[in-house]
C-alpha positions in Angstrom: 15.3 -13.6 31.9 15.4 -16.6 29.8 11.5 -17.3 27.7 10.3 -19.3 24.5 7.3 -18.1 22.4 6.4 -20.6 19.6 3.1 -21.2 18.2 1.9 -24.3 16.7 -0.7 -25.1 13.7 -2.5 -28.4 13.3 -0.2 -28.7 10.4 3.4 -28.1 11.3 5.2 -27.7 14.5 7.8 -25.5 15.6 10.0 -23.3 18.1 12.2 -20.3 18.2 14.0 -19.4 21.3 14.2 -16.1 22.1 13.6 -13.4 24.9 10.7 -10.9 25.7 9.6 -8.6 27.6 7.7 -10.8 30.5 8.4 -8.3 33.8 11.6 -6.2 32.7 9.6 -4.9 29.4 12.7 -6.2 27.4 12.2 -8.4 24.6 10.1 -10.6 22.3 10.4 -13.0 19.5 7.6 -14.7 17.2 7.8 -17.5 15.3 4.1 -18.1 13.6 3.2 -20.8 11.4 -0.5 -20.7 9.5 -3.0 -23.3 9.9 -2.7 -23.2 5.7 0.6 -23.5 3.6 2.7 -23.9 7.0 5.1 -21.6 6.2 6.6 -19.4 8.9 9.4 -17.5 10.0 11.0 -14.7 12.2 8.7 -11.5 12.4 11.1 -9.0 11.0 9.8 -5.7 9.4 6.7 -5.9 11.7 4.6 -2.9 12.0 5.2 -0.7 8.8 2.7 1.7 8.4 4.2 3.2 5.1 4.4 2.4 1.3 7.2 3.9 -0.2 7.7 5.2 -3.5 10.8 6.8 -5.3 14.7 5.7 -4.4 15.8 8.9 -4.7 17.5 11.1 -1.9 18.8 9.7 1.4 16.8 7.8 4.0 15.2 9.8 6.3 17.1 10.9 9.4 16.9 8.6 12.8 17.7 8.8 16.5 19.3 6.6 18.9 17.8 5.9 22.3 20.1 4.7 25.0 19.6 0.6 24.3 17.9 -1.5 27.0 19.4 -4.2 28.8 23.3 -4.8 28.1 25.8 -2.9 30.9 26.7 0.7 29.9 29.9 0.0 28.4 28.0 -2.4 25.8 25.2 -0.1 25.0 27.3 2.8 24.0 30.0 1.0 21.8 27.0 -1.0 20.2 25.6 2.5 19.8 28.9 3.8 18.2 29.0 0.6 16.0 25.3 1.5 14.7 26.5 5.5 13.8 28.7 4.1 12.1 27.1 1.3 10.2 24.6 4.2 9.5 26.8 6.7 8.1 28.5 4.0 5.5 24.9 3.2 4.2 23.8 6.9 3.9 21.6 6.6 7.3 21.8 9.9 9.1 21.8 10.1 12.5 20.8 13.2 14.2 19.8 14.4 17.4 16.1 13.7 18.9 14.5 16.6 18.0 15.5 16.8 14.4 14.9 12.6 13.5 11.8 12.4 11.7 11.9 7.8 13.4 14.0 7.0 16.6 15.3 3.8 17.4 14.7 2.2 20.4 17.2 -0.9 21.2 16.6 -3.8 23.8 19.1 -6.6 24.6 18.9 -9.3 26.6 20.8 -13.4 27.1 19.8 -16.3 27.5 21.7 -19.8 27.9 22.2 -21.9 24.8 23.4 -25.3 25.5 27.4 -24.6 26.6 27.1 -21.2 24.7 24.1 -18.1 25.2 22.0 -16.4 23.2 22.2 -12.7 22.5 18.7 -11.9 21.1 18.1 -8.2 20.3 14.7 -6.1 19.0 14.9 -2.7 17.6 11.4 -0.6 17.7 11.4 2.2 15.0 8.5 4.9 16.6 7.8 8.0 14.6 7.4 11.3 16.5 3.9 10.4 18.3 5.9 7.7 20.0 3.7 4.9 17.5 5.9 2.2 16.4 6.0 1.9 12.9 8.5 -0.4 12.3 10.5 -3.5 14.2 13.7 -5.4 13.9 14.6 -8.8 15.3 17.9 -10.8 15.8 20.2 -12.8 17.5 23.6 -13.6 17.9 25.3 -17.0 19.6 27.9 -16.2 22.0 30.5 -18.7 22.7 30.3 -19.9 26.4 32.6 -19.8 29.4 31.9 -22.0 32.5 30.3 -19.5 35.0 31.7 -16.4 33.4 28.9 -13.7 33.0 27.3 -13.7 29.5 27.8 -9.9 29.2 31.5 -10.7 29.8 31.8 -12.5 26.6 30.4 -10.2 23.9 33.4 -9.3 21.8 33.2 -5.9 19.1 32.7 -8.5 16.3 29.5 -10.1 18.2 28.4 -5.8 18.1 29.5 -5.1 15.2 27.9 -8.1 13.0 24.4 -7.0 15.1 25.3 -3.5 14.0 25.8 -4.9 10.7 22.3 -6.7 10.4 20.3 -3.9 11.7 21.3 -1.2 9.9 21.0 -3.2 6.7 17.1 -3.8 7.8 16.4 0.0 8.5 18.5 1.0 5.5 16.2 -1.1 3.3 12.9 -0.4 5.2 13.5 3.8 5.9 11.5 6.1 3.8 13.3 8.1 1.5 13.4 12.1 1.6 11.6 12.3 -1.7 9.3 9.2 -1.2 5.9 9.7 -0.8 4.8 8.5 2.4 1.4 6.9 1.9 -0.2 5.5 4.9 -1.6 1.9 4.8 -5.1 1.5 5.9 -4.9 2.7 9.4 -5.6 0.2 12.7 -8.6 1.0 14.7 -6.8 3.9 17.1 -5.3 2.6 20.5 -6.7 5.4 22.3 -10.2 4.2 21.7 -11.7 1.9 24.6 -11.9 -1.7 24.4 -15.5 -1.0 25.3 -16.7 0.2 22.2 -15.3 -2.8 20.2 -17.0 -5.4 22.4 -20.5 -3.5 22.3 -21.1 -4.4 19.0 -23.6 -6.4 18.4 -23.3 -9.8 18.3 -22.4 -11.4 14.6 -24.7 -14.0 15.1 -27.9 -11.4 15.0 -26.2 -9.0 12.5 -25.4 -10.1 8.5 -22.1 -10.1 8.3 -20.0 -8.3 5.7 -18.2 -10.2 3.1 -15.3 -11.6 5.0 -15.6 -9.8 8.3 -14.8 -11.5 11.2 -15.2 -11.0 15.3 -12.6 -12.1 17.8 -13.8 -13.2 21.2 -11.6 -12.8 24.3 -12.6 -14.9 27.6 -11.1 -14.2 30.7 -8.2 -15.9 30.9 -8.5 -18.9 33.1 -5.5 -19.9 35.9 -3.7 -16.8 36.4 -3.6 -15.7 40.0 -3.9 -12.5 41.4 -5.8 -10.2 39.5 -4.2 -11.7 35.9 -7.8 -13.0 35.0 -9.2 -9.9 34.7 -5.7 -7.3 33.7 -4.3 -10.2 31.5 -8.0 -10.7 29.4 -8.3 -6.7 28.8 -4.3 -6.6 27.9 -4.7 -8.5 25.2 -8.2 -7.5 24.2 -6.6 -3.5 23.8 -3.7 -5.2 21.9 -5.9 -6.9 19.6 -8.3 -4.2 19.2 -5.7 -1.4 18.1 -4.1 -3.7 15.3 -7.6 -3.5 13.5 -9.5 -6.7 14.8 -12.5 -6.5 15.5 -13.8 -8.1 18.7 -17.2 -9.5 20.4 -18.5 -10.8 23.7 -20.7 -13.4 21.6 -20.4 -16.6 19.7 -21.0 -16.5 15.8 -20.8 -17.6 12.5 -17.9 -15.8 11.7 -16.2 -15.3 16.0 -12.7 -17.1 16.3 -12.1 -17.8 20.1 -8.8 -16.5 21.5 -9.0 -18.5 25.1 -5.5 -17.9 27.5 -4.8 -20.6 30.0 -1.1 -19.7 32.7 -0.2 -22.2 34.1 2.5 -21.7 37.3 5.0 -24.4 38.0 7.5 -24.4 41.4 11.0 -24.6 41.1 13.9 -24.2 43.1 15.1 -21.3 45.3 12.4 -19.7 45.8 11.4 -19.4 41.7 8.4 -20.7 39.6 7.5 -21.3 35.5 5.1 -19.3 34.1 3.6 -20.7 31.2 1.0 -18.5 29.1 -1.2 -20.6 26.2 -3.2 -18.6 23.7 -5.4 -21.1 22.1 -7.1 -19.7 18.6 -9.9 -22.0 17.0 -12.3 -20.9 14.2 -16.2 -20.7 14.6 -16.6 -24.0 15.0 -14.3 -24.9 17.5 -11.3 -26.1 15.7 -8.0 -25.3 16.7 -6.1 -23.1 14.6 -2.5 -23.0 16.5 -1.1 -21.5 19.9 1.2 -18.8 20.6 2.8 -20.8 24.1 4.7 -18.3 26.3 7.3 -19.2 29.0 9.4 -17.5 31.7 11.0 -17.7 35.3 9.7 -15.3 38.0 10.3 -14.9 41.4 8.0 -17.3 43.0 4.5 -15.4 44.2 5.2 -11.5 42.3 2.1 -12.0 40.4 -0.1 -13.1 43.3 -1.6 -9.6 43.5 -1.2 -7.1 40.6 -0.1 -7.6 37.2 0.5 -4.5 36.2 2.8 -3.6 33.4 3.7 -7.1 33.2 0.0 -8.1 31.7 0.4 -5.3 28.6 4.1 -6.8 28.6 2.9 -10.3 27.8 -0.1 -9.3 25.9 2.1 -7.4 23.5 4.3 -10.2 23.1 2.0 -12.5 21.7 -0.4 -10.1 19.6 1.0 -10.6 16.6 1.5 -14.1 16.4 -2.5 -14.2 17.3 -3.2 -12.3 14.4 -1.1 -14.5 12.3 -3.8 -17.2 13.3 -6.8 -15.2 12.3 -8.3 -14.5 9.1 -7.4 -11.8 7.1 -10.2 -9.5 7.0 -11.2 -8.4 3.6 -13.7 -6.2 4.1 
């Protein structure tokens, strides 16, 4: 499925087209701009949770997942074209149980104009299944009328993505004598949401020296249940990648408000639009991470499900680029 994500500050404006994973789990892409310097980019090299020291010895051994999205044929030779990108930069690649980080692909197109839009994300877990580190991409295929898009991606479109990834893992992978030292650790996932927004309120506590609260409302226009599955998605997502959140207005509480907005289209299909609006204490608007898709008209009249975390997770980190950098 064809989306945008884009978020825009009161100082610059911009968009990257991409795909993400809306219902099928399969993609995202971020482009974040801050309210100061407005400077911005792709999110590569998201989610490290290591500092590295020492260059000597290899990188530390991964694993290949079967990659998401692209027919079978596609997956394994991109697969083969990784091994062997690998193995020319020193990468090994071993079997699951004896990878210290596997790597988990997912593929998906898009139309581009008279050509489409091969975007790819690679998630680097460590053995707990945690995601420590992320790759993003894409490549522009040349178009065919009505030809299928998978139809048209050559071995030098799968090689050059090949190519590019393994040159991100090779530069971001731990080496064998490095010292892994973990960076100051994210509130656990595991812990509920609950404690987070029990807190008590900043407005009746002191607050430390640059600490902040985030405040979640419940998101307004989604139908079905997405008011209630969509608020708590994004609230869990926020709350185990460190921030801090609050049921309160304060001082020092930035407002995350969603709005989804549905549109009808043809043959039996609708937009979904999804706004995450981030303003500071007083009200001000800081930027919005804007998400966009085509479902089948009425499948999120009822449950949600996976598809809440889906698009929660997909716009987490370009929310945090709009917040405050705790200092505390």
């Amino acid at each position: 499925m064809a989306s945008f994500l884009k978020v825009e500050s009161m100082c610059a404006r911009t968009a990257q087209r991409s795909a993400w994973p809306f219902l099928q789990l399969a993609i995202l892409c971020l482009l974040v701009l801050g309210l100061t310097g407005c400077a911005g980019g792709p999110l590569s090299n998201v989610g490290s949770l290591f500092n590295r020291s020492g260059t000597s010895g290899p990188p530390q051994p991964i694993a290949l997942a079967p990659i998401i999205g692209p027919p079978a044929k596609i997956s394994k030779e991109l697969s083969s074209q990784i091994s062997a990108a690998a193995k020319d930069q020193n990468i090994p690649v071993v079997s699951a149980s004896a990878a210290v980080y596997t790597v988990r692909g997912y593929l998906t197109t898009s139309p581009d104009g008279k050509n489409h839009k091969l975007a790819y994300i690679w998630d680097v877990t460590e053995k707990s299944g945690k995601r420590v580190h992320r790759v993003l991409g894409e490549q522009i295929i040349a178009g065919r009328p009505g030809a299928n898009p998978w139809s048209l991606v050559d071995q030098k479109t799968l090689k050059a993505i090949a190519t590019k990834t393994v040159a991100d893992l090779g530069a971001w992978l731990p080496k064998q004598s490095a010292k892994e030292t973990p960076v100051a650790a994210a509130a656990p996932a595991s812990r509920p949401v609950a404690a987070a927004t029990q807190r008590a309120s900043p407005s009746s506590v002191p607050a430390k020296p640059g600490e902040f609260f985030a405040m979640v409302p419940a998101v307004k226009g989604a139908p079905g249940d997405g008011q209630k599955t969509l608020t708590l998605a994004l609230k869990k997502q926020l709350f185990s990648k460190g921030v801090k959140l609050t049921n309160s207005k304060g001082t020092n509480v930035y407002t995350v408000a969603g709005l989804v907005k549905l549109d009808q289209l043809a043959d039996d299909k609708e937009k979904i639009a999804i706004q995450w609006n981030v303003s500071d204490p007083s009200g001000k608007k800081l930027g919005t991470v804007s998400q966009e898709n085509t479902i089948a008209k009425g499948s999120l009249n009822n449950q949600w499900g996976k598809t809440a975390d889906a698009a929660a997770a997909a716009a987490a980190d370009g929310i945090i680029k709009l917040l405050p950098k705790s200092k505390n």
